[in-house]
Chimera marker file (.cmm) of the C-alpha trace (Angstrom):
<marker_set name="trace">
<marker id="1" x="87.645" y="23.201" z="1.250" r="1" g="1" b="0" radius="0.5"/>
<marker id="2" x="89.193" y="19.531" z="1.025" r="1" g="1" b="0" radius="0.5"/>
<marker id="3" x="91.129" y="18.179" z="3.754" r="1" g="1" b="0" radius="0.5"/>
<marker id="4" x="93.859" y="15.707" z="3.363" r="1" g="1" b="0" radius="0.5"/>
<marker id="5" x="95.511" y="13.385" z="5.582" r="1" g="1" b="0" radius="0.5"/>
<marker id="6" x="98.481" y="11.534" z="3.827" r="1" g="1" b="0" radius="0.5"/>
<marker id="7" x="101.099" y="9.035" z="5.571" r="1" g="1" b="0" radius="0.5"/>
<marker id="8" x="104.363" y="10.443" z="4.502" r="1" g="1" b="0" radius="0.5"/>
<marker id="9" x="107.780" y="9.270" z="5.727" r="1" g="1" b="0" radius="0.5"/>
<marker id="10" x="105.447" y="7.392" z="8.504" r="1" g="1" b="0" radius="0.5"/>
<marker id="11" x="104.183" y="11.077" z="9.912" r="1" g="1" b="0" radius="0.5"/>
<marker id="12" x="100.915" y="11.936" z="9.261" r="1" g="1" b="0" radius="0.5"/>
<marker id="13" x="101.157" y="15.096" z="7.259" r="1" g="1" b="0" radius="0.5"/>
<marker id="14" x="97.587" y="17.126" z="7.226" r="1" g="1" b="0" radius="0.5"/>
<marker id="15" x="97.279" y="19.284" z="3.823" r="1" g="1" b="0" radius="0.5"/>
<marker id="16" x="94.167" y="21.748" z="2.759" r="1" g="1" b="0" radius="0.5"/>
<marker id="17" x="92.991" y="23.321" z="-0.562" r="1" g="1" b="0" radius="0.5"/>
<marker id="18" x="91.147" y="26.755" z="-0.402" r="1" g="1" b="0" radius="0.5"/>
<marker id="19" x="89.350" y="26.109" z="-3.379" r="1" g="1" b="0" radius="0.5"/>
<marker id="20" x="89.507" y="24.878" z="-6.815" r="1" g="1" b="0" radius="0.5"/>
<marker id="21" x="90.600" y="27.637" z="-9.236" r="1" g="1" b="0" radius="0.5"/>
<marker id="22" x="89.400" y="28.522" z="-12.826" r="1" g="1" b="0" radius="0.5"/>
<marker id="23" x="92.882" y="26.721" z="-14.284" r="1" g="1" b="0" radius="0.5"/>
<marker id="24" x="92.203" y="23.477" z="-12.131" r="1" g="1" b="0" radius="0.5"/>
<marker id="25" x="88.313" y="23.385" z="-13.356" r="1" g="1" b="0" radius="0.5"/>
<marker id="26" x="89.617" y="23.641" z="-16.862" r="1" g="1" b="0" radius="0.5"/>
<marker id="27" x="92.283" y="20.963" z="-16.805" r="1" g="1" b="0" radius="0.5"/>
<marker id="28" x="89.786" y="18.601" z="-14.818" r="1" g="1" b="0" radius="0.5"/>
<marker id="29" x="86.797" y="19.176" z="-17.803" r="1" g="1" b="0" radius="0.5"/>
<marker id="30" x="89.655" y="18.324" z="-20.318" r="1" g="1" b="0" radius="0.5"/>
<marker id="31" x="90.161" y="14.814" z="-18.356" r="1" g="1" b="0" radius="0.5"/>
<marker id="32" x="86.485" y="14.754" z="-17.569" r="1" g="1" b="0" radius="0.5"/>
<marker id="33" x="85.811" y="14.619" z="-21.758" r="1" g="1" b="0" radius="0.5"/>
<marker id="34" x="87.455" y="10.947" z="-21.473" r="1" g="1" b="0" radius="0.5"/>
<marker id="35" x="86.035" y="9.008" z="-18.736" r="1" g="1" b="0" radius="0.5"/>
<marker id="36" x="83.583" y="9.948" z="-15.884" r="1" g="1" b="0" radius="0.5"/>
<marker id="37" x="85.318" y="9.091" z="-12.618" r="1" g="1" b="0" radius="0.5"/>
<marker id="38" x="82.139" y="8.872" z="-10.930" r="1" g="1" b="0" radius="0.5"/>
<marker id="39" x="80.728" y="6.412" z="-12.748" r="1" g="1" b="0" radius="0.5"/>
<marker id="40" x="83.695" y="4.406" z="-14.710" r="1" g="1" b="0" radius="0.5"/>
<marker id="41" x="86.484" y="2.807" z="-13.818" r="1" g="1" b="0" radius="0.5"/>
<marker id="42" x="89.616" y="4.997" z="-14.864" r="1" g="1" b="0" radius="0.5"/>
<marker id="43" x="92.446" y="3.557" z="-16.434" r="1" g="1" b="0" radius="0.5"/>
<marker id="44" x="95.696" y="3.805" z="-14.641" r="1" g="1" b="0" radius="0.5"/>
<marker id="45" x="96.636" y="6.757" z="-16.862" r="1" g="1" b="0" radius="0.5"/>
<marker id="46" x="93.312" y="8.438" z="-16.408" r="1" g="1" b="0" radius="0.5"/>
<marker id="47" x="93.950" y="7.825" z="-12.773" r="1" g="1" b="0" radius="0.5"/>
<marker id="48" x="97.259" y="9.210" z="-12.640" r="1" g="1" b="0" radius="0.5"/>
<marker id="49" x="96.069" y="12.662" z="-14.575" r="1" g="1" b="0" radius="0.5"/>
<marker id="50" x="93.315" y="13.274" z="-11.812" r="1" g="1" b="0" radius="0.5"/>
<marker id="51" x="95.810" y="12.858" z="-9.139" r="1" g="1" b="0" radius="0.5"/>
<marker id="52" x="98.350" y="14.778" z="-10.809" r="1" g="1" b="0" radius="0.5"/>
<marker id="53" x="95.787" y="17.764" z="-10.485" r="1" g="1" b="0" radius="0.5"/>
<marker id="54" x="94.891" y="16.664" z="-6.875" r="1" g="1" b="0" radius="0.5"/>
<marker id="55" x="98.949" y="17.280" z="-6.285" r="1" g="1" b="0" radius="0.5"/>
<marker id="56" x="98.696" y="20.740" z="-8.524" r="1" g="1" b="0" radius="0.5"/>
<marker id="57" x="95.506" y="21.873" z="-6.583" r="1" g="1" b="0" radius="0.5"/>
<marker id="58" x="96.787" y="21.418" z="-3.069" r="1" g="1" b="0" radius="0.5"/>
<marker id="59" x="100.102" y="23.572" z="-4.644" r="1" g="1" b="0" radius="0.5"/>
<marker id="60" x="102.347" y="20.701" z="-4.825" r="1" g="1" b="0" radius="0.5"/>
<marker id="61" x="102.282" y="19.598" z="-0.922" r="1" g="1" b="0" radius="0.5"/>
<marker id="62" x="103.080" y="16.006" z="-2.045" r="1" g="1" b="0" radius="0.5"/>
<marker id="63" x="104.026" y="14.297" z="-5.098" r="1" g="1" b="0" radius="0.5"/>
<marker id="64" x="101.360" y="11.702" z="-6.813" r="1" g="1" b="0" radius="0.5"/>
<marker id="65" x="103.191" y="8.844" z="-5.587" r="1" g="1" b="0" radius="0.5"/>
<marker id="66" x="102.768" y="9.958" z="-1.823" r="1" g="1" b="0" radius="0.5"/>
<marker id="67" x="99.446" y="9.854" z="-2.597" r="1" g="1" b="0" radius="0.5"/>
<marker id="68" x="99.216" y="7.129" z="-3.913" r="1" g="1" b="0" radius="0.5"/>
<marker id="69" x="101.114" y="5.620" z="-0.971" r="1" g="1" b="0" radius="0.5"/>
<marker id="70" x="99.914" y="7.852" z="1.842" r="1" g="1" b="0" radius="0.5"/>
<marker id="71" x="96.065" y="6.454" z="1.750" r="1" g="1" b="0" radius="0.5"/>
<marker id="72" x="94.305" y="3.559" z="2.440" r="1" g="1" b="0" radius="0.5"/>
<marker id="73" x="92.728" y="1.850" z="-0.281" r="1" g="1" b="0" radius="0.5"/>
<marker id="74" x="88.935" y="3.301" z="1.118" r="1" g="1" b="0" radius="0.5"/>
<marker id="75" x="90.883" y="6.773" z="2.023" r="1" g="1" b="0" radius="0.5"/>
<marker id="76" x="91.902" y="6.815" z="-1.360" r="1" g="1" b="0" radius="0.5"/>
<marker id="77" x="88.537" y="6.234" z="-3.031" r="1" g="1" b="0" radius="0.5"/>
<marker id="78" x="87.078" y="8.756" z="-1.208" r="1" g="1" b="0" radius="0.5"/>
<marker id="79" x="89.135" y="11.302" z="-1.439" r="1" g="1" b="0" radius="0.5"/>
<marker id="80" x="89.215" y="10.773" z="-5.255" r="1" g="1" b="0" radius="0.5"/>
<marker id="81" x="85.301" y="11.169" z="-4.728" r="1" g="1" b="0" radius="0.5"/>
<marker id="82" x="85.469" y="14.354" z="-2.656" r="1" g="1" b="0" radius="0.5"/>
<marker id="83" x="87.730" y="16.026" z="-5.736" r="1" g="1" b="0" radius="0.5"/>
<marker id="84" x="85.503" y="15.053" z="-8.040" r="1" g="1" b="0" radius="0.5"/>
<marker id="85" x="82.318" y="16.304" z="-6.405" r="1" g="1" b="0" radius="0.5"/>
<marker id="86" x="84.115" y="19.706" z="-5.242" r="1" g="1" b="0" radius="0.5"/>
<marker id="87" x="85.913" y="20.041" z="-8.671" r="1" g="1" b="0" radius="0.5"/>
<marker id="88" x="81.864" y="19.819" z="-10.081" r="1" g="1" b="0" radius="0.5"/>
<marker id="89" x="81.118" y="22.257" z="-7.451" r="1" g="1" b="0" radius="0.5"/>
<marker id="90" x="79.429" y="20.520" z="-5.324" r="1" g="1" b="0" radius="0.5"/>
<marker id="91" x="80.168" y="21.981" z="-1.444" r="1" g="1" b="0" radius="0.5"/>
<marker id="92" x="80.486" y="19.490" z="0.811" r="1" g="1" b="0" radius="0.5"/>
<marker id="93" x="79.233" y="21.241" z="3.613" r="1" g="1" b="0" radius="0.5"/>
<marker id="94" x="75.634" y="19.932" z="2.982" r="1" g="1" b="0" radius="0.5"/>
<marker id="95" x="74.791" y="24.140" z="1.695" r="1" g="1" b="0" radius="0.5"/>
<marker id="96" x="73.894" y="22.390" z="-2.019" r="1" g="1" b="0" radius="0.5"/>
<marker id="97" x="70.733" y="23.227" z="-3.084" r="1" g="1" b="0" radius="0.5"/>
<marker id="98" x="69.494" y="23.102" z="-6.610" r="1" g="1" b="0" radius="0.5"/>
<marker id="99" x="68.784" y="25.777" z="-8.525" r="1" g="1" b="0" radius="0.5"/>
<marker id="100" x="64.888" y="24.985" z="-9.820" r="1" g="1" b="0" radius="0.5"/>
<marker id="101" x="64.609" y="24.797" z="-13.885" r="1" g="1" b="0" radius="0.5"/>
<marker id="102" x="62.286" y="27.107" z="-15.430" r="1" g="1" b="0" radius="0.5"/>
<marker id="103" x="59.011" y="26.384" z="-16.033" r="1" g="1" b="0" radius="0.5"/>
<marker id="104" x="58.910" y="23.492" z="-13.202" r="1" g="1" b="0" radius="0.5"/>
<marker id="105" x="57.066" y="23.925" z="-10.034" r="1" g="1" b="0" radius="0.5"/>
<marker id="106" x="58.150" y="23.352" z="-6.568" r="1" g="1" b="0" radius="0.5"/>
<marker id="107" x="56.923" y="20.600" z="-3.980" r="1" g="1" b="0" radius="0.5"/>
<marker id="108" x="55.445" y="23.716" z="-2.022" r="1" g="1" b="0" radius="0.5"/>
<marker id="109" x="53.542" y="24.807" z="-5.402" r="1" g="1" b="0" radius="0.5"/>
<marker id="110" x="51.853" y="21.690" z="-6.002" r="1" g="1" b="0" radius="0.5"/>
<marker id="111" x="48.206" y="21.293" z="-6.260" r="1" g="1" b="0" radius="0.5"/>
<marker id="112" x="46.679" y="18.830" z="-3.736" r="1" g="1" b="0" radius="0.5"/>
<marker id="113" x="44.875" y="15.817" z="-5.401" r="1" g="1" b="0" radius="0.5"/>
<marker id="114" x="41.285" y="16.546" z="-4.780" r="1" g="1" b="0" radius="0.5"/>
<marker id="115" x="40.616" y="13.802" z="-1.293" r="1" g="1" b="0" radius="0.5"/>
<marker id="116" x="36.819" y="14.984" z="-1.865" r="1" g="1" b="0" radius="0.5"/>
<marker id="117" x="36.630" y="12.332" z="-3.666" r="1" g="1" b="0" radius="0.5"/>
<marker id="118" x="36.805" y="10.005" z="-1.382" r="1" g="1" b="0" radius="0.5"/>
<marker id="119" x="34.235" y="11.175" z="0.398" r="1" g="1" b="0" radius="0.5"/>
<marker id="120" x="31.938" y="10.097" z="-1.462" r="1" g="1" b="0" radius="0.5"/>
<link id1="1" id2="2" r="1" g="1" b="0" radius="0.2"/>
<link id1="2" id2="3" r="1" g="1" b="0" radius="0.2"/>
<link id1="3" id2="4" r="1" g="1" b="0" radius="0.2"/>
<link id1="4" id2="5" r="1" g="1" b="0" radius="0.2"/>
<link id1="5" id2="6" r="1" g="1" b="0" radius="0.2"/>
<link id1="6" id2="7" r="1" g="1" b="0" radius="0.2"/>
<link id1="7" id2="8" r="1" g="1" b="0" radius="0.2"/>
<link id1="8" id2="9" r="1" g="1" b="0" radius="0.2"/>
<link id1="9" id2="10" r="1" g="1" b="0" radius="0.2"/>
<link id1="10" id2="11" r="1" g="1" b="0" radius="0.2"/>
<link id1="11" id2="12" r="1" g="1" b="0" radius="0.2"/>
<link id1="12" id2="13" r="1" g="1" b="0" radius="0.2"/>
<link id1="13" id2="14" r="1" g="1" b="0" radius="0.2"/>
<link id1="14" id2="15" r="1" g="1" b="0" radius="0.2"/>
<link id1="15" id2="16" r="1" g="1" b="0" radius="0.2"/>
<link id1="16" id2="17" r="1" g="1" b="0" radius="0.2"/>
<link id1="17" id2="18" r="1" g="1" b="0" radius="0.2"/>
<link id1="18" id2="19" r="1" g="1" b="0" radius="0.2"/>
<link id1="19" id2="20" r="1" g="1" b="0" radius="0.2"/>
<link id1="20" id2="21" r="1" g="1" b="0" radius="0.2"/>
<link id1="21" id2="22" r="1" g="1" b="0" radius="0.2"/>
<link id1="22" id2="23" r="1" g="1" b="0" radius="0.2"/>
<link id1="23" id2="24" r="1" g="1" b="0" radius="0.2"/>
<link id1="24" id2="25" r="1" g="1" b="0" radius="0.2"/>
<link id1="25" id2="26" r="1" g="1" b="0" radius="0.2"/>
<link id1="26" id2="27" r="1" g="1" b="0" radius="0.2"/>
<link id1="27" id2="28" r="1" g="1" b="0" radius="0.2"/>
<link id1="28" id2="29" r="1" g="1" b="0" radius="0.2"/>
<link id1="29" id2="30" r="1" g="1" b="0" radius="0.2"/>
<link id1="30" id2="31" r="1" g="1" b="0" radius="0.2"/>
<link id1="31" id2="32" r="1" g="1" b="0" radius="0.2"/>
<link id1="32" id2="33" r="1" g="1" b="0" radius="0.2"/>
<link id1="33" id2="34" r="1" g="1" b="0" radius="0.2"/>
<link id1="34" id2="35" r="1" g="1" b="0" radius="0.2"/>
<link id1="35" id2="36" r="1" g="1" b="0" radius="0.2"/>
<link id1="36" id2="37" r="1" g="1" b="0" radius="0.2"/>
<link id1="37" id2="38" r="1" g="1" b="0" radius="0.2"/>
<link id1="38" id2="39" r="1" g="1" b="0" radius="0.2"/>
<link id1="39" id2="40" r="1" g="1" b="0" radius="0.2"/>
<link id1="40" id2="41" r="1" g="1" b="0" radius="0.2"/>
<link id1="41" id2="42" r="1" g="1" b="0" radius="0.2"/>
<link id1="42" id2="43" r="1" g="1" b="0" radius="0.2"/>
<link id1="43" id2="44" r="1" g="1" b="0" radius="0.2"/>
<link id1="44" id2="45" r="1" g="1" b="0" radius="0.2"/>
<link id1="45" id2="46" r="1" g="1" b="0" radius="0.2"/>
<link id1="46" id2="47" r="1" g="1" b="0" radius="0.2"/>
<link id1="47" id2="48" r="1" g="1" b="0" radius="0.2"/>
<link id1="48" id2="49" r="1" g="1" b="0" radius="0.2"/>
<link id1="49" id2="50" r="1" g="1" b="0" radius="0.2"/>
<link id1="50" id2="51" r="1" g="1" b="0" radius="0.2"/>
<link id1="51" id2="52" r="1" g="1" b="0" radius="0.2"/>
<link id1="52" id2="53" r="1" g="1" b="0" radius="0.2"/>
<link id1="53" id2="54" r="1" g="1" b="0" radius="0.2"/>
<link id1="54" id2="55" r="1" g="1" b="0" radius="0.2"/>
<link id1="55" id2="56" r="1" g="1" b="0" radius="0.2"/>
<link id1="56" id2="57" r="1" g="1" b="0" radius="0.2"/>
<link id1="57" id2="58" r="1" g="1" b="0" radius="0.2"/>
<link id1="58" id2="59" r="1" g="1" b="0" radius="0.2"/>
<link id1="59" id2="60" r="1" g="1" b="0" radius="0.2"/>
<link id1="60" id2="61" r="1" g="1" b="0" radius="0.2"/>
<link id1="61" id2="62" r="1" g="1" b="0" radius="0.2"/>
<link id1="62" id2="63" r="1" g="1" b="0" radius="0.2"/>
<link id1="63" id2="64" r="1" g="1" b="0" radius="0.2"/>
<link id1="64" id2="65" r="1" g="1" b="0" radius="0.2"/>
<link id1="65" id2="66" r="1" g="1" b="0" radius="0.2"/>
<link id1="66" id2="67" r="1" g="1" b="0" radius="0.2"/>
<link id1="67" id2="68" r="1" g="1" b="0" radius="0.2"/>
<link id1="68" id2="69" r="1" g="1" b="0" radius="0.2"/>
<link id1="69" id2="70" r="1" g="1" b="0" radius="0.2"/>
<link id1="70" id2="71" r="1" g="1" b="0" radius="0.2"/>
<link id1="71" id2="72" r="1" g="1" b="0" radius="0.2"/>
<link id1="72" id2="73" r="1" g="1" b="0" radius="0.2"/>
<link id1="73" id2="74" r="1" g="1" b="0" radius="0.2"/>
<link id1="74" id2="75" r="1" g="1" b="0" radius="0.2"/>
<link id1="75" id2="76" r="1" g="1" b="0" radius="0.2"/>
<link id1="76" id2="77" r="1" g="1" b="0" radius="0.2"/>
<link id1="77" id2="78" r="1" g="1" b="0" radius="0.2"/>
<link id1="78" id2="79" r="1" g="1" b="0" radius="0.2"/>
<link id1="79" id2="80" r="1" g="1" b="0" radius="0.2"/>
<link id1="80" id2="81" r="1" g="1" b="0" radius="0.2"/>
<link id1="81" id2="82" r="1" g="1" b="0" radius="0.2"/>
<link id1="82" id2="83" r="1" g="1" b="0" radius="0.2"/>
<link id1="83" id2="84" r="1" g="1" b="0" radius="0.2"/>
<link id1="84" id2="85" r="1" g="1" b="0" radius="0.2"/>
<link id1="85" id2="86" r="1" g="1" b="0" radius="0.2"/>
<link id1="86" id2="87" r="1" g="1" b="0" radius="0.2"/>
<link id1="87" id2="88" r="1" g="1" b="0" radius="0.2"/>
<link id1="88" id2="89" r="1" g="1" b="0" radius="0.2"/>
<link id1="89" id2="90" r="1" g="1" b="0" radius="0.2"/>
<link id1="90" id2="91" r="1" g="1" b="0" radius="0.2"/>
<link id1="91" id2="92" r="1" g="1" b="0" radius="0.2"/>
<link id1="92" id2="93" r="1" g="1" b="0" radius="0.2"/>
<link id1="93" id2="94" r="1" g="1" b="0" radius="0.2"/>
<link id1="94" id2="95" r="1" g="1" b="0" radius="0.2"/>
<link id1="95" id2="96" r="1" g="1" b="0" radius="0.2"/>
<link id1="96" id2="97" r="1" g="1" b="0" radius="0.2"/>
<link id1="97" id2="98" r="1" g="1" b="0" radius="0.2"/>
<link id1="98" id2="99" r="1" g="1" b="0" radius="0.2"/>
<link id1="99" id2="100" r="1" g="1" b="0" radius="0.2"/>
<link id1="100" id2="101" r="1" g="1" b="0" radius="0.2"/>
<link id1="101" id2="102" r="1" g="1" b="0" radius="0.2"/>
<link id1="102" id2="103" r="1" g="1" b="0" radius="0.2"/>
<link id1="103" id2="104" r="1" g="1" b="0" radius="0.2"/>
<link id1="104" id2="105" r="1" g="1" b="0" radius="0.2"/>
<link id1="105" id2="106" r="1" g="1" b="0" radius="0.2"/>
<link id1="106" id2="107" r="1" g="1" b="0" radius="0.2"/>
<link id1="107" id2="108" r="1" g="1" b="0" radius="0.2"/>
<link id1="108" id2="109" r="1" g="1" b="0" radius="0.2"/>
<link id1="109" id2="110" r="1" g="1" b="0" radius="0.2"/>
<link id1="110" id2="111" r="1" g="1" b="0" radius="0.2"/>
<link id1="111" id2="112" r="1" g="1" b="0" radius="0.2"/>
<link id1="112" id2="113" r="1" g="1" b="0" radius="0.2"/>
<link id1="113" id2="114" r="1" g="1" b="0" radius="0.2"/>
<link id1="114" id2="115" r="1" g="1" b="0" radius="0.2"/>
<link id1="115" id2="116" r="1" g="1" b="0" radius="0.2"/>
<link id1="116" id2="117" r="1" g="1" b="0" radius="0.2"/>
<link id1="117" id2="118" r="1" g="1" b="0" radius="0.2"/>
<link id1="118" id2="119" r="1" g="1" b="0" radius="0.2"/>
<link id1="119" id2="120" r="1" g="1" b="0" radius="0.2"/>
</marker_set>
C-alpha cells in the first residue's frame, strides 16, 4: 500500500492506494518501454504520463497538477520512487525476498573452502 500526503488548498490531504491493479501494471509497462524512471531522467512528458497513472491509481483523489504542487521537491522524488518500485512489485514492507534461479545454490549450500590447508 502507498501512502500519500499532498498539500492541497493549504490542508494536508492524506490519500492511500490498496494496490496496483492488472490495468495500472499494463499502462505503466507501456511507459516503462520508453524510459526507465529509475535510472533516467524522464522528460517532462514522460513525467507527466507516470503521474497521470499515480492520479488514476489512487482513483482520481487529486489531479496531476496537485501533485505536482502538493510535494516537496524530495517528497516528490520519492514518492515517484515508491510507485515505481511497488508498480515492479516490489513490497515495501521489507517482506521482498528473491525467488532463487534454478540451478544456483544458496549461501547456506555452499561448500566451505578447505582451511586444512592452512594447517599445514
Amino acid at each position: 500500500m502507498m501512502e500519500l500526503v499532498l498539500r492541497i488548498n493549504g490542508e494536508e490531504k492524506t490519500m492511500n492506494s490498496p494496490f496496483i491493479s492488472g490495468m495500472t501494471y499494463k499502462k505503466y509497462l507501456a511507459l516503462k518501454d520508453k524510459v526507465d524512471y529509475l535510472k533516467e531522467n524522464p522528460t517532462i512528458k514522460q513525467l507527466d504520463q507516470l503521474i497521470q497513472l499515480i492520479v488514476e491509481a489512487f482513483d482520481k483523489q487529486f489531479t496531476v497538477d496537485e501533485f505536482y504542487a502538493g510535494l516537496s521537491s524530495y517528497a516528490f522524488r520519492e514518492k515517484i520512487t515508491e510507485f515505481v518500485l511497488i508498480a515492479e512489485g516490489f513490497p515495501l514492507d521489507g517482506s521482498f525476498e528473491p525467488e532463487e534461479e534454478e540451478g544456483q545454490e544458496s549461501e547456506s549450500d555452499a561448500t566451505p573452502s578447505n582451511t586444512d590447508a592452512a594447517d599445514g
